[in-house]
Backbone as JSON Lines, residues from 0, in Angstrom:
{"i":0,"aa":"X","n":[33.75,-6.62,7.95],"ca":[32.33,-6.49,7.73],"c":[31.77,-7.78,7.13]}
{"i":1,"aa":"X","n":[30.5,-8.21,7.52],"ca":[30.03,-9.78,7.18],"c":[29.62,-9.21,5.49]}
{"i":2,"aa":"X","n":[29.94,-9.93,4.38],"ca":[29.15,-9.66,3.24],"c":[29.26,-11.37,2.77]}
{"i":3,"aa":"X","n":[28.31,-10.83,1.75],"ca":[28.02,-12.92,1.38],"c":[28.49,-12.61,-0.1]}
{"i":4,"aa":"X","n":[28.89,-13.85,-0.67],"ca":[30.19,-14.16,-1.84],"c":[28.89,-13.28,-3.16]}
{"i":5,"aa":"X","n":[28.01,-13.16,-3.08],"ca":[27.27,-12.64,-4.47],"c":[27.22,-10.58,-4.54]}
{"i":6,"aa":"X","n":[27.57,-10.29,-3.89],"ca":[27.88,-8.8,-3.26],"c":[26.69,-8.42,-2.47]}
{"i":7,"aa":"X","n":[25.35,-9.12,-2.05],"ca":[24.36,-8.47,-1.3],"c":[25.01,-8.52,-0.1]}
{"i":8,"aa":"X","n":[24.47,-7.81,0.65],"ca":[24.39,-7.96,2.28],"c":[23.17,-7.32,2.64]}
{"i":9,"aa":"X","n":[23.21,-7.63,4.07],"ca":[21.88,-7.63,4.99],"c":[21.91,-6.69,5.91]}
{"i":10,"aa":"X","n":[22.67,-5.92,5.32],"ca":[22.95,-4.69,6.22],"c":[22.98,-3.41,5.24]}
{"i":11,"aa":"X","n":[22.43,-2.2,5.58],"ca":[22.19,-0.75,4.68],"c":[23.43,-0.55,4.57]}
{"i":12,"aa":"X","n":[23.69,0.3,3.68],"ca":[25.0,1.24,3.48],"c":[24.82,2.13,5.13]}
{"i":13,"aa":"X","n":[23.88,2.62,5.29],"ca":[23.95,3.58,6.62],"c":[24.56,2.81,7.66]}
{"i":14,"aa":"X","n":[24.25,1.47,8.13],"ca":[24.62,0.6,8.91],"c":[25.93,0.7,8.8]}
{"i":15,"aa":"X","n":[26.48,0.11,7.44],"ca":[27.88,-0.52,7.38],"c":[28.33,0.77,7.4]}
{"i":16,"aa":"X","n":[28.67,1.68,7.61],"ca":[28.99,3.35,7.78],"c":[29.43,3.63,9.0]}
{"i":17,"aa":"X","n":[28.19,2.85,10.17],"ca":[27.96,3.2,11.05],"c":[28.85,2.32,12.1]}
{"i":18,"aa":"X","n":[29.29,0.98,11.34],"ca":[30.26,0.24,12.15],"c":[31.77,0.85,11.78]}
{"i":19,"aa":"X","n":[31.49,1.07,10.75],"ca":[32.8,1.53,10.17],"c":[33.22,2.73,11.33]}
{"i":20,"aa":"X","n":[32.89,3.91,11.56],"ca":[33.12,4.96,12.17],"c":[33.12,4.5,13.6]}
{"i":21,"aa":"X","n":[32.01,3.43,14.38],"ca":[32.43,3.19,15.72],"c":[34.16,2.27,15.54]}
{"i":22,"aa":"X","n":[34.23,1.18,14.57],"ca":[35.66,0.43,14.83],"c":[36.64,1.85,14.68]}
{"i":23,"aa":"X","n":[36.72,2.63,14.17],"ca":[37.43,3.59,14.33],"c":[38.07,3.85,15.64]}
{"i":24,"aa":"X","n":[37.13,4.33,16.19],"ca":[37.21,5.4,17.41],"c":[37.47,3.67,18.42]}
{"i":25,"aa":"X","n":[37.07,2.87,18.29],"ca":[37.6,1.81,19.53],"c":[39.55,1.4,18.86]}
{"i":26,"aa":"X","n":[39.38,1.62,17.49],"ca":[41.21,1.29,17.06],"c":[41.4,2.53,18.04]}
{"i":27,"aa":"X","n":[41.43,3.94,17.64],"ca":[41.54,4.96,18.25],"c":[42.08,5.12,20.04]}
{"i":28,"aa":"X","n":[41.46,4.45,20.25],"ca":[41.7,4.08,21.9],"c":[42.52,2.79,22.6]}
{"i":29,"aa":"X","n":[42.91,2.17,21.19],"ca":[44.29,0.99,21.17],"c":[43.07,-0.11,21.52]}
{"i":30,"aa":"X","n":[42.46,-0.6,20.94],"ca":[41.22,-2.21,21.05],"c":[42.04,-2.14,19.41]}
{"i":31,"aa":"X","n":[42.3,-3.58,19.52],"ca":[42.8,-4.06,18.42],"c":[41.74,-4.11,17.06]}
{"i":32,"aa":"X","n":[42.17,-4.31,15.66],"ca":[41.72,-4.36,14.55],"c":[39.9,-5.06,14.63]}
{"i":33,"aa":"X","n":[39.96,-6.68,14.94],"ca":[39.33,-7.5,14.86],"c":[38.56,-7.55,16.12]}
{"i":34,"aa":"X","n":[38.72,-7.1,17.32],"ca":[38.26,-6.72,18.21],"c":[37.39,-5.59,18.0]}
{"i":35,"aa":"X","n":[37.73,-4.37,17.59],"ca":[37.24,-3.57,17.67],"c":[36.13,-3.54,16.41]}
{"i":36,"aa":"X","n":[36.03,-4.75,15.04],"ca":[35.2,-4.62,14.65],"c":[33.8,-5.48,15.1]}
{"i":37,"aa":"X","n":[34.71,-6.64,15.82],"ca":[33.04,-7.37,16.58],"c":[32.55,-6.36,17.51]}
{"i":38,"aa":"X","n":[32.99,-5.59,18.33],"ca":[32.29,-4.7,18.77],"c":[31.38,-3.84,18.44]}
{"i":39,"aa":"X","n":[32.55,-3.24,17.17],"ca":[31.54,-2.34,16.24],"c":[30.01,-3.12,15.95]}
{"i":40,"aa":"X","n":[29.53,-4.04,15.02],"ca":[28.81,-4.86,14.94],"c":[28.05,-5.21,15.71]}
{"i":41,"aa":"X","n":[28.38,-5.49,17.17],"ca":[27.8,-6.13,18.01],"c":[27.02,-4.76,18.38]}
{"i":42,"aa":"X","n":[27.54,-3.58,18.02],"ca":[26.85,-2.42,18.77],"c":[25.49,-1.79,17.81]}
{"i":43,"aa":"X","n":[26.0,-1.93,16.48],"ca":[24.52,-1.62,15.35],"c":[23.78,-2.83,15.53]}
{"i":44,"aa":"X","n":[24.09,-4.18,15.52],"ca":[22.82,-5.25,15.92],"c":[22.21,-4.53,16.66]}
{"i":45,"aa":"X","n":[22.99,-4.39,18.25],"ca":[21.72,-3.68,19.31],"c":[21.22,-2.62,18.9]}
{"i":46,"aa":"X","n":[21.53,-1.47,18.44],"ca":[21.5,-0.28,18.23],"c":[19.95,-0.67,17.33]}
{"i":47,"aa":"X","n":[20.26,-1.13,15.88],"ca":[19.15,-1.48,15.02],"c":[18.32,-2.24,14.81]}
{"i":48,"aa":"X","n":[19.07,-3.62,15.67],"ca":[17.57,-4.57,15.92],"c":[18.35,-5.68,14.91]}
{"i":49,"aa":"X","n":[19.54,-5.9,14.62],"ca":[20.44,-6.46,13.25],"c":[20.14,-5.8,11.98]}
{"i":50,"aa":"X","n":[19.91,-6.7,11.0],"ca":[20.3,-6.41,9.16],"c":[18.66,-6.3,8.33]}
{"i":51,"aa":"X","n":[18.46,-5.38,8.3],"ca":[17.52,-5.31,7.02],"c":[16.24,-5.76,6.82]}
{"i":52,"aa":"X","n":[16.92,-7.17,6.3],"ca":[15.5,-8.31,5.97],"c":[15.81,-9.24,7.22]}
{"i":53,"aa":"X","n":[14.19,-9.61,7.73],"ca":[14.5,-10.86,8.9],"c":[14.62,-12.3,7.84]}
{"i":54,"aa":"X","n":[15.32,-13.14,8.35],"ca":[15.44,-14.25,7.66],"c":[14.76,-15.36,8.38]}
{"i":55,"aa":"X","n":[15.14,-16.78,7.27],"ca":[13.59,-17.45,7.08],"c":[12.45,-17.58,6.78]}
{"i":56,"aa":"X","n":[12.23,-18.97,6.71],"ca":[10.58,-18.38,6.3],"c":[9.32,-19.13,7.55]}
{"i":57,"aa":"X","n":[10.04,-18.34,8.74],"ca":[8.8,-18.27,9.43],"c":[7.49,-17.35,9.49]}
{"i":58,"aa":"X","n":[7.03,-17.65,10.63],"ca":[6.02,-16.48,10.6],"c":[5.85,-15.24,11.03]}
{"i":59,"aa":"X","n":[5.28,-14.22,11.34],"ca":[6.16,-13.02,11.56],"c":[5.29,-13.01,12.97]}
{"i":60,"aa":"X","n":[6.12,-12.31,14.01],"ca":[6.04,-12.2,15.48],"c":[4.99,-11.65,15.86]}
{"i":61,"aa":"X","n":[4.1,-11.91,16.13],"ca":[2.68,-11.29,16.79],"c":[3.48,-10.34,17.89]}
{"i":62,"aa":"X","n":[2.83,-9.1,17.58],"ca":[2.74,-7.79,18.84],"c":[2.02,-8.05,20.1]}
């Protein structure tokens, strides 16, 4: 799981839950450790749009 050296992260507890339980079920089906957690990950980015707060300090995306 990505976390940064001060203990925040940019991701909810619900999120990190939510990778947790998909790397499961892909170990589950023999996808290796580290494999199966970029997946996991790669699947709540899409799923949620990524982490939390958008970063930078641009400007925010006109609709």
């Amino acid at each position: 799981m990505p976390r940064s050296k001060d203990g925040t992260s940019k991701y909810t507890s619900k999120q990190e839950r939510k990778a947790d339980h998909i790397a499961e079920a892909y170990e589950e089906k023999g996808v290796s450790k580290k494999e199966a957690e970029a997946r996991a990950w790669a699947t709540v980015n899409k799923q949620d749009g990524g982490g939390k707060n958008p970063g930078g300090s641009g400007r925010k995306k006109s609709k």
